[in-house]
C-alpha positions as CSV (number, residue, x, y, z in Angstrom):
1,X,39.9,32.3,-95.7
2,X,36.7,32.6,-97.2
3,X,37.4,29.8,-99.6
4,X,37.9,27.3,-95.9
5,X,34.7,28.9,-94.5
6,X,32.7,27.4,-97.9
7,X,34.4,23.9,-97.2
8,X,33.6,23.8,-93.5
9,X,30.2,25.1,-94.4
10,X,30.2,22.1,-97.4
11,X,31.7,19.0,-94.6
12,X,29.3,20.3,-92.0
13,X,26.5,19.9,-94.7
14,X,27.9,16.3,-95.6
15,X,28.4,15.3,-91.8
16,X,24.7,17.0,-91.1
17,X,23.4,14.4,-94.3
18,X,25.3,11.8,-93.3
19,X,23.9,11.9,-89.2
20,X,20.8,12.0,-90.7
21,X,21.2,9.2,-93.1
22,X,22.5,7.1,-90.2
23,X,19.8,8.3,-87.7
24,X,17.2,6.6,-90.3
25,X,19.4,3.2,-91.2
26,X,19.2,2.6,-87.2
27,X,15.5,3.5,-87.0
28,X,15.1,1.4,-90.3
29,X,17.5,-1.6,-88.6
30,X,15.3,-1.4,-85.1
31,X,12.2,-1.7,-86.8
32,X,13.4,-4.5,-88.7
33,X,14.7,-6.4,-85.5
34,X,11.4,-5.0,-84.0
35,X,9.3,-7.0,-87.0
36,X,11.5,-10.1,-86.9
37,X,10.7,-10.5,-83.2
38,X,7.3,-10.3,-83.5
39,X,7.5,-12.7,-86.3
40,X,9.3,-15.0,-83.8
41,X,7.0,-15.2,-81.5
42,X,3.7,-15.0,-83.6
43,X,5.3,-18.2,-85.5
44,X,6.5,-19.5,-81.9
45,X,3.3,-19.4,-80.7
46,X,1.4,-21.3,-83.7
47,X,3.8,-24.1,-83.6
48,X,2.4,-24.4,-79.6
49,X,-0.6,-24.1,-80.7
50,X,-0.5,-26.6,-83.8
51,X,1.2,-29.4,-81.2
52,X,-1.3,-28.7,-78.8
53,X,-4.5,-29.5,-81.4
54,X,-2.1,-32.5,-82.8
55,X,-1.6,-33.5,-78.8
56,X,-5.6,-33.1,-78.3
57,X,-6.2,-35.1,-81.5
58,X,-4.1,-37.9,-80.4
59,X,-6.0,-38.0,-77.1
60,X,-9.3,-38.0,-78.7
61,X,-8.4,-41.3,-80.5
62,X,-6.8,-42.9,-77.7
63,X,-10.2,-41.7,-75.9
64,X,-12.1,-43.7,-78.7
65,X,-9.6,-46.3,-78.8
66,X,-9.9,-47.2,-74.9
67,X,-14.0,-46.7,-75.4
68,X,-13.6,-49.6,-77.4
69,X,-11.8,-51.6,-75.7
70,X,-13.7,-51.2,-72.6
71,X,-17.1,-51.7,-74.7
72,X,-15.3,-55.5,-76.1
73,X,-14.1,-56.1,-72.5
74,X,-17.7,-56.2,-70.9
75,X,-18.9,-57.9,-74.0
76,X,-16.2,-60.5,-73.3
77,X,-16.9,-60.5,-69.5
78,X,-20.6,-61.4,-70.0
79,X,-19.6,-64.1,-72.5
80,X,-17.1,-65.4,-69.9
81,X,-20.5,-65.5,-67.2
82,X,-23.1,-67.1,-69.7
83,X,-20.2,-69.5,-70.7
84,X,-19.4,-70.0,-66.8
85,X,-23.0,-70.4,-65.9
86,X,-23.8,-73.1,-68.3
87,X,-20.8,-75.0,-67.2
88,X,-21.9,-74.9,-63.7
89,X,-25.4,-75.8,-64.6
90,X,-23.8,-78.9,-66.7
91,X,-21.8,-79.8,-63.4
92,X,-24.9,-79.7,-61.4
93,X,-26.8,-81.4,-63.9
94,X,-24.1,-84.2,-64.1
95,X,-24.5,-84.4,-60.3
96,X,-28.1,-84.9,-60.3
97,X,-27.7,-87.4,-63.0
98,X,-24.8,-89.5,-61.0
99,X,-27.2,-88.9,-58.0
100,X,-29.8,-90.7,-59.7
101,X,-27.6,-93.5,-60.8
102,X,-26.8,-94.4,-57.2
């Protein structure tokens, strides 16, 4: 009997190790899933944030782009009045002149 007493005593020391050794492979495994969700969502949130600076960047230089435009519009639309003007002022010239010829 006292040789079965040693064993239990020896498995319960083995079963006591064991729990133990398990207890700190799940605390080791939650940390770990702990750390790769934070890793998720830290690199989640830079991608947002890098398309975000790449979406404000692209509106910046459509910004520019339609400044531009805008700025060779009205330079075309006072072209288009000076060239208008003159042409009116050639037709009423040419009026005068056929007036004259009458």
């Amino acid at each position: 009997m006292g040789n079965s007493s040693s064993s239990d005593g020896e498995l319960r020391r083995q079963i006591s190790s064991l729990s133990s050794a398990l207890n700190q492979t799940q605390a080791a495994v939650t940390k770990a899933q702990q750390d790769t969700e934070r890793v998720r969502v830290e690199a989640t949130r830079e991608r947002e944030e890098a398309a975000k600076r790449h979406k404000q960047q692209m509106i910046q230089s459509l910004t520019q782009q339609l400044t531009t435009l805008q700025a060779q519009a009205e330079d075309k639309t006072r072209e288009y009045d000076t060239f208008h003007q003159q042409l009116l002022d050639l037709q009423n010239q040419i009026a005068e002149e056929e007036k004259t010829l009458a």
